[in-house]
N, CA, C and O atoms as a DFTB+ gen file, in Angstrom:
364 C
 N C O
     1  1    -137.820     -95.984     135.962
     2  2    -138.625     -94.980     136.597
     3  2    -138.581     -93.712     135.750
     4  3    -137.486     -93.406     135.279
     5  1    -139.441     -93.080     135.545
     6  2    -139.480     -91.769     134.905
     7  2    -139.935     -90.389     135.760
     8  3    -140.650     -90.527     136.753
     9  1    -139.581     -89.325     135.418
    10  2    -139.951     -88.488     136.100
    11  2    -141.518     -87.388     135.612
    12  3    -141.835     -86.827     134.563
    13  1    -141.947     -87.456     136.516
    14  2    -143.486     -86.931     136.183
    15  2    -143.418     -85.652     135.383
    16  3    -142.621     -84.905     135.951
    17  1    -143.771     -85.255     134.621
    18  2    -144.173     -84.600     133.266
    19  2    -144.005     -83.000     134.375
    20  3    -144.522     -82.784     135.471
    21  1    -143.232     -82.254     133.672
    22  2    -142.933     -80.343     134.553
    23  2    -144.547     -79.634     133.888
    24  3    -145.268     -79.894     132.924
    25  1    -144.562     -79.071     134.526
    26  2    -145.680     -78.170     134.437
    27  2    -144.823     -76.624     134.111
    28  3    -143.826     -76.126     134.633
    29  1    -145.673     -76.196     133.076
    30  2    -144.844     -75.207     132.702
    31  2    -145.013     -73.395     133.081
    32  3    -146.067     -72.791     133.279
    33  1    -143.714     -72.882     133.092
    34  2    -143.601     -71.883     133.943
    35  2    -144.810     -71.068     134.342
    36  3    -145.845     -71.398     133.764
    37  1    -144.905     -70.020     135.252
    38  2    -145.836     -69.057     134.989
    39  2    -145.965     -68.032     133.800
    40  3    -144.909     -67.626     133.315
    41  1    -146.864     -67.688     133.411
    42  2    -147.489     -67.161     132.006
    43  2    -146.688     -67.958     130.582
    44  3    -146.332     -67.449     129.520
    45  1    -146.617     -68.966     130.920
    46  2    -146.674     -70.038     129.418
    47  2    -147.746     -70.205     129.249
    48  3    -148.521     -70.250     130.204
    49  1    -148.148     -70.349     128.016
    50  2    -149.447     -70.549     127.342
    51  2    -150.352     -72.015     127.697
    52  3    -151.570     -72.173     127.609
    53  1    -149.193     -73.103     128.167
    54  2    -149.567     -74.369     127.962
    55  2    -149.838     -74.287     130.003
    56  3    -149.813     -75.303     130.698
    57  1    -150.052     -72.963     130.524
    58  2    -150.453     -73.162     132.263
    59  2    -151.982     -73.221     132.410
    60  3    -152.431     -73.107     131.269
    61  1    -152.767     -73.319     133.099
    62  2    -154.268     -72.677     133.211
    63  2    -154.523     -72.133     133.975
    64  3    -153.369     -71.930     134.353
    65  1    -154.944     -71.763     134.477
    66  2    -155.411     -69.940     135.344
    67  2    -155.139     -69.911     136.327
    68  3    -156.080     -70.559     136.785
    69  1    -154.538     -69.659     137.170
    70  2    -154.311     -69.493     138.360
    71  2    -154.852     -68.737     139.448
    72  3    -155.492     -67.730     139.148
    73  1    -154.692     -69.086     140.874
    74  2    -155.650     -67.757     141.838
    75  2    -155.336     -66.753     141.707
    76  3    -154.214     -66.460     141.295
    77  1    -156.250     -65.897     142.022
    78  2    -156.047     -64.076     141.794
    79  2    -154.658     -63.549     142.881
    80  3    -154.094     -62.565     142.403
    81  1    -153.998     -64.068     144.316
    82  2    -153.257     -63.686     144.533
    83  2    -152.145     -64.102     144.012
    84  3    -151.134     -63.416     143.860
    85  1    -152.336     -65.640     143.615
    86  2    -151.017     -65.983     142.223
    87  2    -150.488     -64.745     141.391
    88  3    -149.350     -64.279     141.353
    89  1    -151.817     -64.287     140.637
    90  2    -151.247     -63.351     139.946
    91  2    -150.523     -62.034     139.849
    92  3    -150.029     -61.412     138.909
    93  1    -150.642     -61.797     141.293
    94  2    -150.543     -60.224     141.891
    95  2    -148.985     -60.734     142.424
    96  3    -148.108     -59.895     142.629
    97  1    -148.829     -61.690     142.554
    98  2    -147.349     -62.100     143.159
    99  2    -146.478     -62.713     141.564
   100  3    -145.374     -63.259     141.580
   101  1    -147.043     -62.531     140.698
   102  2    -146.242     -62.686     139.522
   103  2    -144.793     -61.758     139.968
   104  3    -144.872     -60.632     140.460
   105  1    -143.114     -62.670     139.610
   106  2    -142.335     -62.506     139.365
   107  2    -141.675     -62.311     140.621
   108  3    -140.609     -61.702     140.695
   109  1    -142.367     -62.890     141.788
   110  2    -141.986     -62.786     143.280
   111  2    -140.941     -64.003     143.398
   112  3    -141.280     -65.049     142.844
   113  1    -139.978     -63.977     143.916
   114  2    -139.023     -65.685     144.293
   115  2    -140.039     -65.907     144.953
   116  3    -141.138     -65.352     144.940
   117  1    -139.434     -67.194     145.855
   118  2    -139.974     -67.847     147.198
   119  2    -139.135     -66.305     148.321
   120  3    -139.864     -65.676     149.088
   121  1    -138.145     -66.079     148.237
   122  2    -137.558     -64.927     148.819
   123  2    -138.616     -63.868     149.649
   124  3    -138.777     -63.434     150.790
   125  1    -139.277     -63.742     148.176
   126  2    -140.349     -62.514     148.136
   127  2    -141.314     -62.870     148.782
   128  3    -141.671     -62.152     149.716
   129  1    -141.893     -63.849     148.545
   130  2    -143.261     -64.156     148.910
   131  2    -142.763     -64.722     150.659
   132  3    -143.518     -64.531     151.613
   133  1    -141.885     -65.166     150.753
   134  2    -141.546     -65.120     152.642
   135  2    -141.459     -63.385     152.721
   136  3    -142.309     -62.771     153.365
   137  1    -140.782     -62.951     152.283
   138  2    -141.090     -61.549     153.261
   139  2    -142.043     -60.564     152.721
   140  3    -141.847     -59.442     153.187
   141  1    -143.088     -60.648     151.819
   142  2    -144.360     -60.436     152.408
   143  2    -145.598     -60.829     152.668
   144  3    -146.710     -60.305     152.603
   145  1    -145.051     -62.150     153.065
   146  2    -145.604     -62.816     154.526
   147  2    -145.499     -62.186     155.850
   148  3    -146.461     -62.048     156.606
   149  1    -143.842     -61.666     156.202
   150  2    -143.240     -61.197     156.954
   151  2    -143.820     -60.080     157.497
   152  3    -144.130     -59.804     158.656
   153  1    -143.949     -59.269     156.090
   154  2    -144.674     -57.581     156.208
   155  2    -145.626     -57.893     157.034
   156  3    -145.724     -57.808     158.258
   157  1    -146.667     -58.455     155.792
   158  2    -148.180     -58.820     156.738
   159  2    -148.389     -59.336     158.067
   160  3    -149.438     -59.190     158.693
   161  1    -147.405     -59.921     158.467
   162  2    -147.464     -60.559     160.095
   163  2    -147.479     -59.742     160.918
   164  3    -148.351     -59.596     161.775
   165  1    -146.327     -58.981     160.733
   166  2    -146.236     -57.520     161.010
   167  2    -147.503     -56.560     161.502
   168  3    -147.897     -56.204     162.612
   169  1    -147.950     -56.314     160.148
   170  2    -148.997     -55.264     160.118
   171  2    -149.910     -56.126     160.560
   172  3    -150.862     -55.348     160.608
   173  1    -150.428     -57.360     160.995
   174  2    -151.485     -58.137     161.696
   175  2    -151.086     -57.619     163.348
   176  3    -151.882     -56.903     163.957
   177  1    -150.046     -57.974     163.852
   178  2    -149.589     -57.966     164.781
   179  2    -149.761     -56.600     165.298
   180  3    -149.790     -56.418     166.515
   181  1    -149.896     -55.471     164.334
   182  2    -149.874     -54.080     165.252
   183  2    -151.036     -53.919     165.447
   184  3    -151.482     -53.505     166.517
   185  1    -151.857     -54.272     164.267
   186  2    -153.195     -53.937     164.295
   187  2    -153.810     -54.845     165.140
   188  3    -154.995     -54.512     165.149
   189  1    -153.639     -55.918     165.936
   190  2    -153.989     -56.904     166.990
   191  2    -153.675     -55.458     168.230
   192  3    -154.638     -55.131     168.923
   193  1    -152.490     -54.783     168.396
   194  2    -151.999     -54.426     169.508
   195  2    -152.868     -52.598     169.189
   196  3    -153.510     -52.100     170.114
   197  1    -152.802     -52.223     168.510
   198  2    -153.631     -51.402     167.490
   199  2    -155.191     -51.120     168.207
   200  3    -155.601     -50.073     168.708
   201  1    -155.913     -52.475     168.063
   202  2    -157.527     -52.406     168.507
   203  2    -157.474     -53.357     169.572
   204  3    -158.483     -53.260     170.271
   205  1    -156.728     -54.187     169.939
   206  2    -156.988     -55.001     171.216
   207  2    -157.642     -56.287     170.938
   208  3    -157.744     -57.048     171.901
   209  1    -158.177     -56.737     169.624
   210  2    -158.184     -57.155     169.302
   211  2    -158.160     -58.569     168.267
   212  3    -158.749     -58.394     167.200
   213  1    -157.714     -59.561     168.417
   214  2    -156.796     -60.371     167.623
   215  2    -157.148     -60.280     166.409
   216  3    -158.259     -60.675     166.054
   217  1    -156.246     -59.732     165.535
   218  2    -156.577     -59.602     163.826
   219  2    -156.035     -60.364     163.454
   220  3    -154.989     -60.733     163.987
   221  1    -156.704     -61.092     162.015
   222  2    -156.355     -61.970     161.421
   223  2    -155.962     -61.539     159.918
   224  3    -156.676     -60.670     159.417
   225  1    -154.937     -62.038     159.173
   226  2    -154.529     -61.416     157.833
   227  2    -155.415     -61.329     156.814
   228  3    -156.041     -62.377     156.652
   229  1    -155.585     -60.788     156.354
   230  2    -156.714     -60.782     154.736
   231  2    -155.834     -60.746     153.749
   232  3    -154.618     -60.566     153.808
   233  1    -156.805     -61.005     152.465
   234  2    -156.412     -61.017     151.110
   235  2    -155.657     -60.092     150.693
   236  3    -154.678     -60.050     149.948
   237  1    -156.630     -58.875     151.653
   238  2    -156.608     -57.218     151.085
   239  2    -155.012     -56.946     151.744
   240  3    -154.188     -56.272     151.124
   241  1    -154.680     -57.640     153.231
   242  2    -153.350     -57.721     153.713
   243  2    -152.329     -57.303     152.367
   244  3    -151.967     -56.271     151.801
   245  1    -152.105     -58.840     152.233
   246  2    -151.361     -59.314     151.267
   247  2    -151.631     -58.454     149.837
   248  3    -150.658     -57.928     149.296
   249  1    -152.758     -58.345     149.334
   250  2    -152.501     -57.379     147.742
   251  2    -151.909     -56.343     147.951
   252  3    -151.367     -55.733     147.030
   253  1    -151.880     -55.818     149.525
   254  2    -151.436     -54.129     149.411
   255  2    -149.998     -54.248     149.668
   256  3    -149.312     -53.584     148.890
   257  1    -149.352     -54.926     150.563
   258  2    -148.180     -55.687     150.832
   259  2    -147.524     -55.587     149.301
   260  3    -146.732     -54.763     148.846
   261  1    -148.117     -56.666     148.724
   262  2    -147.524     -57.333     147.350
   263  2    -147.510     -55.755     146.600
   264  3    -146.394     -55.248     146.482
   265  1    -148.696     -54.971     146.097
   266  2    -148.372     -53.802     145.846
   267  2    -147.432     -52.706     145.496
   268  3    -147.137     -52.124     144.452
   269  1    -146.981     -52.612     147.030
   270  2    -145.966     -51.994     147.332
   271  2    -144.452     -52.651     147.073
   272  3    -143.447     -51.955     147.215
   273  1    -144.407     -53.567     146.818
   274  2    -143.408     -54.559     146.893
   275  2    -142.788     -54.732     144.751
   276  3    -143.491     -55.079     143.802
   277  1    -141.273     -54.312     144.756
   278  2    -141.111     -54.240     143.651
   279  2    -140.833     -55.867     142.874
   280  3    -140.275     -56.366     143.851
   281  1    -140.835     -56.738     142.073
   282  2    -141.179     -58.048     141.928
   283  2    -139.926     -58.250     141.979
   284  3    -139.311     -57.232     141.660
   285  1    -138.873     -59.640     142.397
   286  2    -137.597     -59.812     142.195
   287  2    -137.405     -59.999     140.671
   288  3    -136.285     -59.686     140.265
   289  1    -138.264     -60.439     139.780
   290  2    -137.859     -61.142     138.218
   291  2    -138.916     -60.615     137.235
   292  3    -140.108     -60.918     137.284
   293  1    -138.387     -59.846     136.395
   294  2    -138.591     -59.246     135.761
   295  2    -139.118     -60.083     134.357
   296  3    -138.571     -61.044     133.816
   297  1    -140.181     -59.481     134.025
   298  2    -141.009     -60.189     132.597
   299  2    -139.821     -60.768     131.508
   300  3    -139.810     -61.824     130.876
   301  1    -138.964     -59.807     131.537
   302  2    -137.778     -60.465     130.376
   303  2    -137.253     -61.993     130.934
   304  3    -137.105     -63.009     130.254
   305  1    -137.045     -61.835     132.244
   306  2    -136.349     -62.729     132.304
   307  2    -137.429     -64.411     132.724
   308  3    -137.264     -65.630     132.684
   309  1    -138.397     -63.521     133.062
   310  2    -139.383     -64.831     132.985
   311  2    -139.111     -65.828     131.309
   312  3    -138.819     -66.911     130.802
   313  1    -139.454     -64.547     131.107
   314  2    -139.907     -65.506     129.331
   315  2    -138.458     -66.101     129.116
   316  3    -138.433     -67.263     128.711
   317  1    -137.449     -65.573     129.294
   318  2    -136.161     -65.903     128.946
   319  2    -136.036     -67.648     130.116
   320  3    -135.591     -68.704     129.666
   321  1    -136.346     -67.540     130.989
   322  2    -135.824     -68.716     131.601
   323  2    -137.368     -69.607     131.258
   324  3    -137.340     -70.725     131.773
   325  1    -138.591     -69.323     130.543
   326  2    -139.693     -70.046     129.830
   327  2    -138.725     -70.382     128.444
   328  3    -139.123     -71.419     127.913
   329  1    -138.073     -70.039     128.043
   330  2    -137.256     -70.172     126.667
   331  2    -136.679     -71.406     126.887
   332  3    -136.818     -72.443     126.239
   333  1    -135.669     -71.068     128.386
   334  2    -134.829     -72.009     128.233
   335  2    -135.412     -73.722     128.869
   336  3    -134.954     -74.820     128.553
   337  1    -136.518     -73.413     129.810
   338  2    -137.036     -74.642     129.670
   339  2    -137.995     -75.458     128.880
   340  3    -138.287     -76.647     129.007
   341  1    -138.370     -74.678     128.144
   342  2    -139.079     -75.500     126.475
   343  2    -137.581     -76.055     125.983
   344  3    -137.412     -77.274     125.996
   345  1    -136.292     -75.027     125.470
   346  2    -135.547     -75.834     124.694
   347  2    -134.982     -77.097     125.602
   348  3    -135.087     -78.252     125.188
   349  1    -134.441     -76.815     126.732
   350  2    -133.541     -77.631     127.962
   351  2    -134.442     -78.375     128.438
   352  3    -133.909     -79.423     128.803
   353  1    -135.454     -78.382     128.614
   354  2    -136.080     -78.843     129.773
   355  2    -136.563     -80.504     128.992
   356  3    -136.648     -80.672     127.776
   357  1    -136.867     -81.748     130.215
   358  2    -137.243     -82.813     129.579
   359  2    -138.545     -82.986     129.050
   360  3    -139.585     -82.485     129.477
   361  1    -138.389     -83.773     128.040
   362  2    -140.132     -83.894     127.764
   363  2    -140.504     -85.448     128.349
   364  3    -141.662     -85.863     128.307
């Protein structure tokens, strides 16, 4: 059995384009991206209680969220752990 071929990190050359909120969440863990999910639920939830309303999250939610939000992983260390899975990693 072999294991199916890794797809390589975000901003490696050998990725292809990704969605526009992909990119705005560059260098987010899974950490990150649960809590601003979290935020946004939040700010859905007031703004439901807010206008009376039931609001639903937008894009615009989340970019301003993400925004404000400082990234957990830093460009160095992206490329640095892109380093180490070109050399380490299986082909």
């Amino acid at each position: 059995m072999t294991c199916p071929p890794r797809r390589p990190p975000p901003g490696h050359p050998g990725r292809g384009p990704r969605p526009f909120l992909a990119d705005a969440g560059e260098g987010f863990t899974p950490a990150g991206i649960k809590q601003a999910a979290r935020t946004v639920a939040q700010a859905v939830f007031e703004r439901t209680l807010d206008t009376g309303t039931r609001a639903q999250p937008t894009t615009e939610d989340f970019l301003r969220t993400i925004s404000r939000t400082r990234p957990t992983v830093t460009t160095e260390m992206a490329l640095e752990f892109a380093d180490h899975t070109i050399r380490y990693g299986r082909t």
